[in-house]
Residue, then its C-alpha position, 0 to 999 in steps of 0.5 A: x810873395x810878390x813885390x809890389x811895383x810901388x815897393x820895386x820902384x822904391x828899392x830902385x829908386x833908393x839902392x844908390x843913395x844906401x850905397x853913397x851914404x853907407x847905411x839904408x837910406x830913411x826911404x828904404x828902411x821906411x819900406x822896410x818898416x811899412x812891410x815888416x821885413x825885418x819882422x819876416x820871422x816874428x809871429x803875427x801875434x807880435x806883430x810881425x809877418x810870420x811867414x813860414x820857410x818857403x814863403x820867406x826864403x822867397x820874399x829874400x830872394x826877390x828882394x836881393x834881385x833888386x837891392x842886394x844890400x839891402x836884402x842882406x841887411x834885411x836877412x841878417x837883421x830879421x835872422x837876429x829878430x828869428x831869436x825871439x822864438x828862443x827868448x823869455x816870452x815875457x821879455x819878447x812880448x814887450x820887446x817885439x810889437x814895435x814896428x822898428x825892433x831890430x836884433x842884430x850883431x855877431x855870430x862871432x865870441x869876441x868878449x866875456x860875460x862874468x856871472x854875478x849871481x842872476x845877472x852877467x857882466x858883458x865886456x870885449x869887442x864884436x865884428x860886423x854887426x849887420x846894420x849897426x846904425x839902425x839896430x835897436x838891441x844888438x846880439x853877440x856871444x861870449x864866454x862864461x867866467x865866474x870869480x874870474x874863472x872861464x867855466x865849461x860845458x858838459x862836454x868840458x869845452x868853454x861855456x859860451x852863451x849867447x846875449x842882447x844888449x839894447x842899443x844906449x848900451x852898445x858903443x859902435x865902431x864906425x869901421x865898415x868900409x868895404x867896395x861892395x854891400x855897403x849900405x849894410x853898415x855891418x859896424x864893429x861894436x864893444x861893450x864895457x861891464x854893461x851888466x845884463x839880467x839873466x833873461x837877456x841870455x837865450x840859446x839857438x836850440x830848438x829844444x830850448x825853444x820858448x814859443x810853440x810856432x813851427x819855425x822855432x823848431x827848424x835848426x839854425x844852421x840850414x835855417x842861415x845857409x838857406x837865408x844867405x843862399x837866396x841873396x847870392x841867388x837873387x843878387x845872381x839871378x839880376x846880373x844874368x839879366x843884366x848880362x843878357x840886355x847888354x849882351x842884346x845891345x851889343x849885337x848891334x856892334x858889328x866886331x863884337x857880334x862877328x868875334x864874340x857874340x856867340x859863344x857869349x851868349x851861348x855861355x850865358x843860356x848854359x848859366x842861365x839854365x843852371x841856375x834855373x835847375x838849381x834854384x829849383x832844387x834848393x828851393x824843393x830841399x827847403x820846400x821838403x825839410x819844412x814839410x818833414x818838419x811838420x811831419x815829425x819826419x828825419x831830416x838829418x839827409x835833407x839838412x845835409x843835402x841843404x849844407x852841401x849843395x848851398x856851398x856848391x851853388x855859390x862857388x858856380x855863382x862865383x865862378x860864372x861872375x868870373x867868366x861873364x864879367x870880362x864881358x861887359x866892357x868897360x862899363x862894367x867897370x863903371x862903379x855906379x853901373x848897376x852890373x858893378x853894384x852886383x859884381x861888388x855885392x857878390x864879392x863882398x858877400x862871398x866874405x862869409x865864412x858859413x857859405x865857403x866850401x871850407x867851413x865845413 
């Protein structure tokens, strides 16, 4: 999938206002709302893009090129809207043709859902809810009590259970203040015995699935590490151009083109073609996985390959930033300097535990 260049001129146009105000700007999530982005994974009979793996890991990739803040909003927020492949049917038939739905919220347990009977009491604290301002249910997960008693699993570990919660529920905590994809908003948010039906709690398990779409049937985990991957890949992809264009005005500097040109330039043409044969690589892992996904075939080695090799491509991204930054000058210390902007955006990105070598 391609970006139009009336879609291109807006996320340039607008990345700067997102990161000043600290939210997506209404310009940017009218773009987002005109090309369902935040629907990537909602089937096309809700009224959303159903696009298949590849096409939508493409679609992020491209739009982290240009906006990584508001490739990683979209990401997370259309990851979260991924789950109304795990819903009540009934209840995401009524949710999910809007234009405007958004799930979003926490990977992370950060309360406890008390059962009464058919409903569930939510209370506790949540962090980094991608998109807090303009979510319109908001996902967390918690740990099961009963009587006031934690409840266990078949394996006896505590039973945690995954929940959304419309927005007039949720109080937010205005608490992202971060130096880099800022527009994110990823807001903390809590919950005080908000009492939710039973079919507001799903699991992310293909074999609990509620839909027939192929989508649902790929598991969670290489699904985020492939989503997440492409915006470090987009994100990286722009600042080696950006490097080489200034690397290019540069060599009009007569110091610089004697002392240093080379061996940067050099150092670049081995990052970029690294990056190339990589990006190749990954996006042939995923191409594959879906094909044997649809081929009833074993995936186990693929998914394995997937996790392993999204880690290491983002610990060489990481480490190349910090070899090519020196060597933009002081204008890269220039905060509204898009090459600052990407630099922060890496960084800050880089924060997510599911991409470092030692989450696994």
């Amino acid at each position: 999938m391609q970006l139009t260049d009336a879609a291109i001129a807006v996320l340039r146009d607008q990345q700067r206002k997102g990161i000043q105000q600290k939210s997506l700007s209404d310009g940017q999530l009218e773009l987002i709302y005109r090309n369902k982005w935040f629907k990537i994974w909602v089937p096309e009979s809700l009224n959303g893009l159903g696009l298949d793996l590849v096409s939508g890991l493409s679609l992020l990739k491209e739009l982290a090129y240009w906006d990584g803040g508001l490739a990683w909003t979209v990401t997370l927020c259309a990851g979260a809207n991924l789950f109304v492949g795990f819903i009540d049917p009934g209840v995401g038939r009524d949710i999910f043709p809007s234009k405007q739905v958004c799930f979003g919220g926490s990977g992370q347990i950060g309360g406890v859902a008390e059962r009464e009977g058919k409903s569930y009491r939510l209370k506790g604290l949540w962090k980094y809810a991608t998109g807090a301002p303009h979510l319109t249910h908001f996902t967390l997960n918690a740990y099961i009590q009963e009587d006031g008693q934690p409840l266990l699993d078949q394996d006896g570990n505590p039973l945690v259970k995954s929940f959304f919660v419309a927005r007039e529920f949720v109080l937010i905590h205005y608490d992202w203040d971060t130096f880099g994809l800022e527009a994110t908003a990823s807001h903390s948010f809590s919950l005080d015995n908000i009492c939710v039906d039973e079919n507001q709690s799903f699991s992310i398990d293909a074999s609990k699935s509620t839909r027939p779409e192929l989508l649902y049937q790929y598991p969670f985990m290489p699904f985020a590490e492939l989503t997440l991957l492409v915006n470090f890949m987009g994100t990286y992809h722009r600042f080696l151009d950006l490097l080489e264009k200034l690397f290019v005005l540069k060599s009009n500097q007569g110091k610089w083109e004697r002392m240093e040109s080379k061996a940067a330039f050099r150092k670049l043409d081995e990052m970029q073609q690294d990056y190339i044969h990589r990006s190749h690589a990954i996006m042939d892992l995923a191409a594959r996985s879906w094909d044997n996904l649809k081929d009833e075939a074993d995936n186990a080695a693929l998914y394995e390959r997937i996790a392993l090799e999204s880690r290491d491509f983002v610990e060489t991204i990481l480490s190349n930033v910090i070899k090519l930054y020196p060597h933009t000058g002081i204008s890269g210390a220039d905060t509204d300097n898009e090459i600052n902007i990407l630099f922060r955006n890496i960084f800050t990105a880089s924060q997510h535990k599911l991409l470092q070598k030692g989450f696994l």
